[in-house]
LUMBATOR-428339 format. One record per residue (C-alpha): y, z, x. Coordinates in steps of 0.1 Angstrom, whole numbers, plus 2048, in hexadecimal, padded with zeros to 3 digits. Example, Ala and Ser with C-alpha at 12.3 -4.5 7.8 and 13.67 -1.06 7.14 Angstrom:
2
@c2:7D3&c3:84E&c1:87B
@c2:7F5&c3:847&c1:889
This chain:
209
@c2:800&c3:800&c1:800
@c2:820&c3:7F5&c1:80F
@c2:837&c3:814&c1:818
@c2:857&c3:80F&c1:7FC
@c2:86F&c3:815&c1:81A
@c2:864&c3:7F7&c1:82F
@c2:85F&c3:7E5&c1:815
@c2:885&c3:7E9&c1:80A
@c2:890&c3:7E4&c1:831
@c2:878&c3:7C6&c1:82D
@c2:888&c3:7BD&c1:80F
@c2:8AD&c3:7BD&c1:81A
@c2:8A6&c3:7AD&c1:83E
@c2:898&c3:790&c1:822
@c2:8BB&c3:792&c1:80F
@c2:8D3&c3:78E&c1:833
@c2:8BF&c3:771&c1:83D
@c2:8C5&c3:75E&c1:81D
@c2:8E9&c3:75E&c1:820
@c2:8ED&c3:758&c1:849
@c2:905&c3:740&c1:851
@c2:8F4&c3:73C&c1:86E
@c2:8D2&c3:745&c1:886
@c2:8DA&c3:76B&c1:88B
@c2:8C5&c3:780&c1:8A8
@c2:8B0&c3:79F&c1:8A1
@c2:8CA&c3:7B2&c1:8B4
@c2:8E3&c3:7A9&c1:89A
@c2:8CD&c3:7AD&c1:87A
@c2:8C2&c3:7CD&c1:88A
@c2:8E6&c3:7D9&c1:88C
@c2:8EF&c3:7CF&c1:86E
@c2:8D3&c3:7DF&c1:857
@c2:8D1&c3:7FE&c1:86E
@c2:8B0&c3:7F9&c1:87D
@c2:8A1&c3:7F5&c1:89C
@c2:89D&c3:7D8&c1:8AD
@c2:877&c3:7DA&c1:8AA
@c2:875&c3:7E4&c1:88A
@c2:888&c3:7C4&c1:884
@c2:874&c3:7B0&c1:897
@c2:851&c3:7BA&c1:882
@c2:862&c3:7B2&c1:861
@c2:870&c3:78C&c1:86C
@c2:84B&c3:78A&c1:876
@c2:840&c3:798&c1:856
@c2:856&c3:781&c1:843
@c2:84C&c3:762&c1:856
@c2:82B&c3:769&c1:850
@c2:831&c3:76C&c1:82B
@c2:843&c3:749&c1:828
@c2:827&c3:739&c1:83C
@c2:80E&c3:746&c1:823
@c2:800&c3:765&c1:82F
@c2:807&c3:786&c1:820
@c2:81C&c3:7A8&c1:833
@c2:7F5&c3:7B4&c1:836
@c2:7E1&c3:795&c1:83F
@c2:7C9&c3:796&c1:859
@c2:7CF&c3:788&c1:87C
@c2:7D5&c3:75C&c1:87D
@c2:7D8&c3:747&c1:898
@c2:7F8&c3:73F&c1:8A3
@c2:80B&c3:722&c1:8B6
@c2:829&c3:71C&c1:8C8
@c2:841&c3:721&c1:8AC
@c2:82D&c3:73E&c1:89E
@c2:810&c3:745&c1:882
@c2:801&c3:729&c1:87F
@c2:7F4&c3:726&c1:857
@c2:7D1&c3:71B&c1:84C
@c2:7C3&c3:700&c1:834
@c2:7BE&c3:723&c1:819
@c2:7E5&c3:72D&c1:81C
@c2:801&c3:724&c1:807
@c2:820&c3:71F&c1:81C
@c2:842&c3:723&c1:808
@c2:858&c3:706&c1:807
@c2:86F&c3:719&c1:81F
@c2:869&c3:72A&c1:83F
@c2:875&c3:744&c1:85A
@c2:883&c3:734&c1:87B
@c2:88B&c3:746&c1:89C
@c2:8A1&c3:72D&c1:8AC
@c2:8AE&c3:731&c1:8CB
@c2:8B4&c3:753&c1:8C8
@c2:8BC&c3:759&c1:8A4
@c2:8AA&c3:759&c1:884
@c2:8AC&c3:746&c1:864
@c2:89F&c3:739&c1:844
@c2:899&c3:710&c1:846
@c2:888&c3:6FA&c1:82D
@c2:869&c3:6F1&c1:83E
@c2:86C&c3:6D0&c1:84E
@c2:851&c3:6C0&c1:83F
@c2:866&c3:6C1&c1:81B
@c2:886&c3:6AD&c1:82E
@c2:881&c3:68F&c1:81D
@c2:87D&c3:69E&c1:7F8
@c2:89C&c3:6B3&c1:805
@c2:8B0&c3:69B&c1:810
@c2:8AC&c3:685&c1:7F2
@c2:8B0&c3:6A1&c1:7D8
@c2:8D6&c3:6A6&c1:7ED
@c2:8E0&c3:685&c1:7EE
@c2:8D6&c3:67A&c1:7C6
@c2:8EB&c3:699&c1:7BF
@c2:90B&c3:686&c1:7CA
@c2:905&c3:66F&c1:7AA
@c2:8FD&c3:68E&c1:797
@c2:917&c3:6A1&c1:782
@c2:91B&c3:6C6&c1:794
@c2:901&c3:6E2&c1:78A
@c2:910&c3:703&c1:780
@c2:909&c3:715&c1:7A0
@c2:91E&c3:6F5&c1:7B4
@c2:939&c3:6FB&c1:79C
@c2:93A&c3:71F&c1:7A1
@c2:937&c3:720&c1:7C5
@c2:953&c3:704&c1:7C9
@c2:968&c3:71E&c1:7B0
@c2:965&c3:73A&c1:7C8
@c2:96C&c3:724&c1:7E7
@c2:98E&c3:713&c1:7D3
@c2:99C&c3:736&c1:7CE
@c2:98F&c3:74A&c1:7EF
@c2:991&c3:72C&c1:809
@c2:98C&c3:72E&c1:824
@c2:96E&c3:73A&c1:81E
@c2:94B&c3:73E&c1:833
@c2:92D&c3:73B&c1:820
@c2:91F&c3:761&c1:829
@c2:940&c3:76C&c1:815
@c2:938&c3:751&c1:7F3
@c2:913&c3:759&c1:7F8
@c2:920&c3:780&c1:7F7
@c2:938&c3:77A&c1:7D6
@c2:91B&c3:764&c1:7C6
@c2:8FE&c3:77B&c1:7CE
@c2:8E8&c3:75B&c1:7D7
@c2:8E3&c3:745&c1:7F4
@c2:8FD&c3:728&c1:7F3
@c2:8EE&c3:713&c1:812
@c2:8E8&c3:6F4&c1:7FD
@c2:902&c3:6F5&c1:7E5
@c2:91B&c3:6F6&c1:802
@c2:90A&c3:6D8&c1:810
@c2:909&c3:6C4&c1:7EE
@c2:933&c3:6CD&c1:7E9
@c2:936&c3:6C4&c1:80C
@c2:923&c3:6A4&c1:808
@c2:937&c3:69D&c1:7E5
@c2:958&c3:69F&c1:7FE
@c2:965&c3:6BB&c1:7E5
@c2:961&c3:6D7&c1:804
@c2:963&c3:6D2&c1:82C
@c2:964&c3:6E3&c1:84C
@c2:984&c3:6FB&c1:850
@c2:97A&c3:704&c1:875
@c2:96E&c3:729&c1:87D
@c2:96F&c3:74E&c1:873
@c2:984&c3:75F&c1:894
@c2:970&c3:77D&c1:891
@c2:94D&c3:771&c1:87E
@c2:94B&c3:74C&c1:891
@c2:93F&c3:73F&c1:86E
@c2:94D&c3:71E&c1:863
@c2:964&c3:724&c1:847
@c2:968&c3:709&c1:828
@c2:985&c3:701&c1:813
@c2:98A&c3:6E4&c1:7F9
@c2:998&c3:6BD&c1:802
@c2:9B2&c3:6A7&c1:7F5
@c2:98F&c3:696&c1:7E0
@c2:991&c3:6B9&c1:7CD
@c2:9B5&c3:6B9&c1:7C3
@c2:9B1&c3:695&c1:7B7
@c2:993&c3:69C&c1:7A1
@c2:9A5&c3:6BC&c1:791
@c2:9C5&c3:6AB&c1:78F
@c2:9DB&c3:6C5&c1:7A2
@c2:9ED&c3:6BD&c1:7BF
@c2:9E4&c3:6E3&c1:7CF
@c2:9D1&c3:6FF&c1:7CE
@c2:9EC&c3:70E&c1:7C8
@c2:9ED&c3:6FB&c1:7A6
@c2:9C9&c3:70A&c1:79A
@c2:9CC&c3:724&c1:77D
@c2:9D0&c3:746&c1:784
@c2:9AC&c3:75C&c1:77E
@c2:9BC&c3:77C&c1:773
@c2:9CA&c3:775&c1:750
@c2:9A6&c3:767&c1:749
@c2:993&c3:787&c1:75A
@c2:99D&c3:7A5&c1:748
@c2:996&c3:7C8&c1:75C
@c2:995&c3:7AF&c1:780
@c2:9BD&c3:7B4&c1:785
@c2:9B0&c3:7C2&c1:7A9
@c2:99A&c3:7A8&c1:7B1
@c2:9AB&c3:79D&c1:7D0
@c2:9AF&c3:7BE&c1:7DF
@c2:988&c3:7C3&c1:7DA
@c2:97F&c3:7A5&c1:7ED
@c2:997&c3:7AA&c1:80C
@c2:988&c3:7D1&c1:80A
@c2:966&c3:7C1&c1:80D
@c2:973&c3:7B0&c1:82F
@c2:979&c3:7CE&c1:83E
């Protein structure tokens, strides 16, 4: 029976890596979940294990070069747990590129899904923005959506957090033509529509802190 403490460290180490920006080391995670590094280190094995098909408690497997190596009785997730120079991450397994790919690039035909339209509302009025901080508002991973508004040309690259080093994202002149406004500083104000929220800005830039 899994211990309920490690399974909740286990559990929030999961809920970090879905919202990195970018590969981040055991060191860091460790420091940031107030762990050790080696307790760190078991649970990213732990969870790559998992997403390759094997449960927490499953009994020794072969591995390879880029770790376990899975057999023809697993069930792999679609999704897996890089350690890339240095620093770990949640990918799409490379083997699903091609249905990946083409599921990104019909959706520039495709009319925006609700979670593109409320992730491109939180960039318009917090820009610039880094993905960690919409992923944080949101309370989902935004990874692809970013890359779908980016793609669309409604979002782009507004260079780098000075203290984070995450790229920050902002809207284009393609968003102002499609809403008709000729600034952000033209989009309707949230407050008279979010009763109770009057101190929604000062929450946020508390949260930066």
């Amino acid at each position: 029976m899994t211990d309920p403490i490690e399974g909740r460290e286990r559990a929030a180490l999961e809920a970090v890596l879905m919202v990195l920006d970018e590969p981040a080391s055991a060191t860091d995670l460790a420091a940031g979940l107030n762990l050790t590094v080696a307790a760190v280190e078991a649970l990213l094995l732990d969870l790559q294990r998992d997403y390759d098909g094997y449960t927490v408690k499953a009994p020794d497997m072969e591995t390879g070069s880029n770790g376990p190596k899975p057999d023809a009785a697993s069930s792999p997730r679609g999704f897996e747990l890089r350690n890339v120079a240095g620093g770990w991450r949640i990918y799409s397994r490379a083997e699903f590129a091609d249905v990946v790919g083409g599921f990104v690039l019909e959706g520039q035909t495709a009319r925006l899904t609700q979670a593109a339209l409320e992730t491109l509302a939180v960039i318009a009025y917090r820009q610039p923005v880094s993905r960690a901080r919409v992923s944080a508002i949101r309370g989902v991973n935004v990874d692809s959506v970013v890359r779908t508004l980016t793609q669309r040309g409604l979002i782009e690259d507004a260079g780098t957090d000075p203290e984070s080093g995450a790229v920050l994202y902002r809207t284009t002149s393609y968003f102002l033509e499609r809403m008709g406004i000729g600034s952000v500083a033209e989009l309707p104000q949230l407050s008279p529509h979010l009763p109770g929220l009057e101190g929604i800005e000062e929450f946020y830039d508390a949260g930066r802190m």
